[in-house]
VOZA-147330 format. One record per residue (C-alpha): residue number from 1; residue in three letters; y, x, z. Coordinates in Angstrom, 3 decimals, padded with zeros to 6 digits. Layout:
VOZA-147330
> NUM	ALA	Y	X	Z
...
//
This chain:
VOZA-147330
> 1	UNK	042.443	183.716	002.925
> 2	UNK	041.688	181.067	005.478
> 3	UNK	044.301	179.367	005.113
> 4	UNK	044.026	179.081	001.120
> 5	UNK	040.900	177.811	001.706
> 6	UNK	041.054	175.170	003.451
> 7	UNK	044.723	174.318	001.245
> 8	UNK	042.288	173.808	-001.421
> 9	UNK	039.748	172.228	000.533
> 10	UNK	042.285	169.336	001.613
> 11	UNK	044.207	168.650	-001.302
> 12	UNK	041.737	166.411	-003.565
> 13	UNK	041.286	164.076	-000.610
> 14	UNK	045.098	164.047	-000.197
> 15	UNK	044.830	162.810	-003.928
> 16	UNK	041.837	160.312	-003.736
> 17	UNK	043.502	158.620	-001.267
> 18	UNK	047.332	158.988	-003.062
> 19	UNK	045.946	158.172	-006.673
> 20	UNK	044.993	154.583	-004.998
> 21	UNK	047.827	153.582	-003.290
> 22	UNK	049.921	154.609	-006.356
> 23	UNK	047.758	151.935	-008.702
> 24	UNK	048.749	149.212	-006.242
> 25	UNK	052.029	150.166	-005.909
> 26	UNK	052.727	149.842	-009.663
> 27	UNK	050.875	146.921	-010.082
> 28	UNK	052.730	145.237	-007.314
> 29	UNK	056.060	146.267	-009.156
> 30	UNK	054.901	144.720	-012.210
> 31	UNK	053.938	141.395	-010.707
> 32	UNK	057.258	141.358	-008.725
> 33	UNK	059.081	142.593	-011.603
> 34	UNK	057.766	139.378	-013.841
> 35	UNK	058.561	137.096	-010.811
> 36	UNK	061.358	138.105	-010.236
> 37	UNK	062.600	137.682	-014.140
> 38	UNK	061.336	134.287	-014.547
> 39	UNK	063.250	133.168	-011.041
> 40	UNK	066.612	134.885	-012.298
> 41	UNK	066.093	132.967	-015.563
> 42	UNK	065.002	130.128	-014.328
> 43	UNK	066.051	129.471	-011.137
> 44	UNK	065.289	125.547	-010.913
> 45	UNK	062.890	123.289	-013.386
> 46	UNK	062.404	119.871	-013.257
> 47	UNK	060.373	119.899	-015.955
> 48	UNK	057.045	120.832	-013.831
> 49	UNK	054.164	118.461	-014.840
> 50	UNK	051.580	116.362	-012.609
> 51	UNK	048.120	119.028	-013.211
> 52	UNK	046.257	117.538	-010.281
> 53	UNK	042.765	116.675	-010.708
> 54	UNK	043.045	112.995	-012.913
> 55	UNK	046.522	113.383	-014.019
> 56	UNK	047.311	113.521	-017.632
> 57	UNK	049.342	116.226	-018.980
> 58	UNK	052.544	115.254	-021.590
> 59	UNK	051.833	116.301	-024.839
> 60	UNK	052.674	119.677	-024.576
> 61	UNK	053.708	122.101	-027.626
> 62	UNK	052.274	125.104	-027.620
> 63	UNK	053.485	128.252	-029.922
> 64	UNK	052.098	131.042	-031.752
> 65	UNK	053.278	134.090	-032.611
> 66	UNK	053.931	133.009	-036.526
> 67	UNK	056.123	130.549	-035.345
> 68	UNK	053.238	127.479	-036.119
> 69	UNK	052.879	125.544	-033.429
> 70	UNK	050.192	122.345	-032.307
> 71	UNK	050.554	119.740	-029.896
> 72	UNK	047.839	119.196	-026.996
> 73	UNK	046.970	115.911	-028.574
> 74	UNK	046.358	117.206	-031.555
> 75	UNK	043.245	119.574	-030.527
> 76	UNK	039.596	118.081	-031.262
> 77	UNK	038.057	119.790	-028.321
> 78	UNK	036.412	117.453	-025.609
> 79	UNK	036.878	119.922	-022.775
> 80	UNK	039.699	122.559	-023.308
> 81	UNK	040.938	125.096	-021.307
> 82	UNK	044.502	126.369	-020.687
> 83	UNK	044.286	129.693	-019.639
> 84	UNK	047.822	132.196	-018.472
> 85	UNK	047.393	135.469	-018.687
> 86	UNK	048.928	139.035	-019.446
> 87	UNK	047.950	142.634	-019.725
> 88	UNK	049.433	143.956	-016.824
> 89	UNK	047.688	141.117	-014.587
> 90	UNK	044.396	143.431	-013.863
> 91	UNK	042.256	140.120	-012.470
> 92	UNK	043.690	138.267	-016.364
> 93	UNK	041.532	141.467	-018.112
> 94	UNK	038.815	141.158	-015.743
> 95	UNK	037.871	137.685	-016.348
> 96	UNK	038.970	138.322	-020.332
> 97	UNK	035.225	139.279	-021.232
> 98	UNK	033.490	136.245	-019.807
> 99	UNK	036.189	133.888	-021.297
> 100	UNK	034.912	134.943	-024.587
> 101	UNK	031.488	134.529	-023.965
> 102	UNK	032.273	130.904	-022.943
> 103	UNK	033.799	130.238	-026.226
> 104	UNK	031.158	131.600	-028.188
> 105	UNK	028.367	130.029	-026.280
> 106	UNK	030.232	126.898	-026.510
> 107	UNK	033.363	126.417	-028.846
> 108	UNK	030.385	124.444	-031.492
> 109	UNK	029.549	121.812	-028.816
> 110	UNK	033.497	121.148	-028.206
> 111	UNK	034.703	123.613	-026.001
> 112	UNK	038.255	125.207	-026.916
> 113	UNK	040.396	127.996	-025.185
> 114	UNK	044.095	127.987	-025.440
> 115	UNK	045.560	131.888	-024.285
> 116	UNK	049.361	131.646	-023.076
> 117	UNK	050.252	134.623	-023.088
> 118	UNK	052.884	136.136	-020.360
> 119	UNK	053.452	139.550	-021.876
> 120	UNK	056.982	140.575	-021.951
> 121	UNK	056.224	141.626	-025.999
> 122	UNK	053.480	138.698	-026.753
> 123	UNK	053.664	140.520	-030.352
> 124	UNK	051.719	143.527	-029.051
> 125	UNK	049.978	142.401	-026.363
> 126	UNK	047.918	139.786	-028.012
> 127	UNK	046.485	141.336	-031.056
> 128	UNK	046.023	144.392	-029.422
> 129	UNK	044.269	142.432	-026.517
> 130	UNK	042.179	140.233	-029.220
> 131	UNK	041.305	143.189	-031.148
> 132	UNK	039.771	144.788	-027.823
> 133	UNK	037.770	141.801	-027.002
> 134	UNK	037.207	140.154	-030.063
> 135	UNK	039.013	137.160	-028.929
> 136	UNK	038.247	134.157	-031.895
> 137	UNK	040.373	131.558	-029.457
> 138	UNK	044.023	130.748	-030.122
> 139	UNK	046.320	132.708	-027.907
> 140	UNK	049.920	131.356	-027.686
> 141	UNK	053.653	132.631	-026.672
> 142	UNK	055.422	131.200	-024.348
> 143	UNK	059.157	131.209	-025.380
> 144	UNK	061.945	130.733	-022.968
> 145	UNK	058.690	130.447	-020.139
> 146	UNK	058.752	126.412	-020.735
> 147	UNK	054.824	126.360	-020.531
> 148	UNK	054.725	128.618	-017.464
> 149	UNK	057.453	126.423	-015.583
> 150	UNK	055.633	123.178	-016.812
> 151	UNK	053.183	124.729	-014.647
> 152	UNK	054.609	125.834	-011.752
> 153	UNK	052.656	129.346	-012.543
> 154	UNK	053.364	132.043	-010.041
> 155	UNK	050.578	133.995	-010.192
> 156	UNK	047.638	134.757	-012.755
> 157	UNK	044.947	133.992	-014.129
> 158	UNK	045.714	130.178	-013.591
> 159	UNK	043.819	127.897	-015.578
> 160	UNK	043.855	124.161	-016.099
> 161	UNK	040.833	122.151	-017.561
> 162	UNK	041.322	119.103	-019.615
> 163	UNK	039.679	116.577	-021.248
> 164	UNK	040.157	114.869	-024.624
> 165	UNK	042.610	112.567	-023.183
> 166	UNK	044.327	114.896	-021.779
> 167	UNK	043.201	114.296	-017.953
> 168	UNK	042.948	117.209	-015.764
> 169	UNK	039.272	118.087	-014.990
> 170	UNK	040.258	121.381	-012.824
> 171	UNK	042.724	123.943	-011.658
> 172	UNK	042.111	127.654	-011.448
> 173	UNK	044.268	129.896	-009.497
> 174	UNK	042.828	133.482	-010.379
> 175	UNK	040.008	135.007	-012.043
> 176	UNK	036.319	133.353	-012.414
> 177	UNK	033.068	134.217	-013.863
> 178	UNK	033.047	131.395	-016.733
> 179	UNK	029.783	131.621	-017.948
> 180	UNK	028.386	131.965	-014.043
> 181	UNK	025.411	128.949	-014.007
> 182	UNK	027.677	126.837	-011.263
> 183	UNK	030.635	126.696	-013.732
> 184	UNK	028.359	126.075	-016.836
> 185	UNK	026.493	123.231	-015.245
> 186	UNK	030.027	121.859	-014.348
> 187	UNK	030.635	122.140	-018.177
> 188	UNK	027.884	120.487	-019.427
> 189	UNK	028.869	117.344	-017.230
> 190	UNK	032.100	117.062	-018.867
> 191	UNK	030.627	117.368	-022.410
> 192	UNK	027.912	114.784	-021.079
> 193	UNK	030.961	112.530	-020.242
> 194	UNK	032.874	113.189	-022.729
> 195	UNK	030.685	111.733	-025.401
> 196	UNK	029.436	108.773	-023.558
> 197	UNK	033.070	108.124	-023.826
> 198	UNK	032.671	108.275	-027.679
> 199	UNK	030.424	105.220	-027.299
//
């Protein structure tokens, strides 16, 4: 009877501390899974564009899922930001929420959000992912990964900020708190700038 007992006394801590380490473990596998797919198909680009802080991007295409696509230069927004994600990148969901709120705070004073989406089946995961969150911004594909090797992306949530010309205001490498006061007052500099530039 003892030894029941204490069997059954042991056993959820042997799980609280399995059930953990299993999480990690598969969503290590999925990150490494995605790397490793986009090295094996892409094993070299030369194609990777200048997204330092004052370059100016190409004029990128970006596509969505009906098969319409728009050029960067052809957006109206005065700071927009290009944002990778997926589903099965936990930190992409976390900050998901807050990248919403931006845009709805601010898409009427100029402020757009492109998605790419990194999803293995981009047809699923982004209207089920826009229906969650009520996502209004565009969310595009990324066929044959030519936007994620334009940008070098190896891990996500990476974001690059531009402005209407195209310049690079900032890089992101993982998640942030967009509508945090630091970032927002960042934001409103940018708009500032961007229509004194108007003048």
């Amino acid at each position: 009877m003892t030894s029941n007992a204490s069997g059954g006394a042991r056993s959820p801590s042997i799980l609280a501390i399995l059930i953990p380490i299993l999480v990690v473990l598969i969503v290590a596998w999925g990150a490494l899974s995605f790397l490793r797919s986009r090295i094996q198909a892409h094993p070299a680009s030369n194609a990777v564009v200048d997204f330092k802080v004052g370059a100016t991007l190409p004029d990128l295409k970006f596509e969505a899922l009906d098969g319409s696509s728009v050029l960067l230069s052809q957006g109206k927004s005065k700071v927009l930001l290009i944002n990778f994600w997926a589903t099965w990148c936990e930190a992409c969901i976390d900050e998901m929420p807050s990248l919403v709120r931006l845009h709805e705070r601010f898409s009427s004073q100029g402020v757009e959000i492109y998605g790419v989406n990194l999803d293995e089946k981009p047809a699923q995961a982004i209207p089920a992912t826009a229906g969650e969150f009520k996502i209004k911004f565009p969310n595009f594909i990324d066929r044959d990964d030519k936007l994620g090797d334009a940008f070098d992306v190896h891990a996500i949530p990476f974001t690059v900020i531009v402005d209407p010309s195209r310049k690079v205001l900032e890089t992101v490498a993982g998640d942030r708190d967009w509508t945090s006061p630091a970032f927002v007052e960042k934001l409103r500099g940018w708009l500032a700038q961007a229509d004194q530039a108007k003048r």
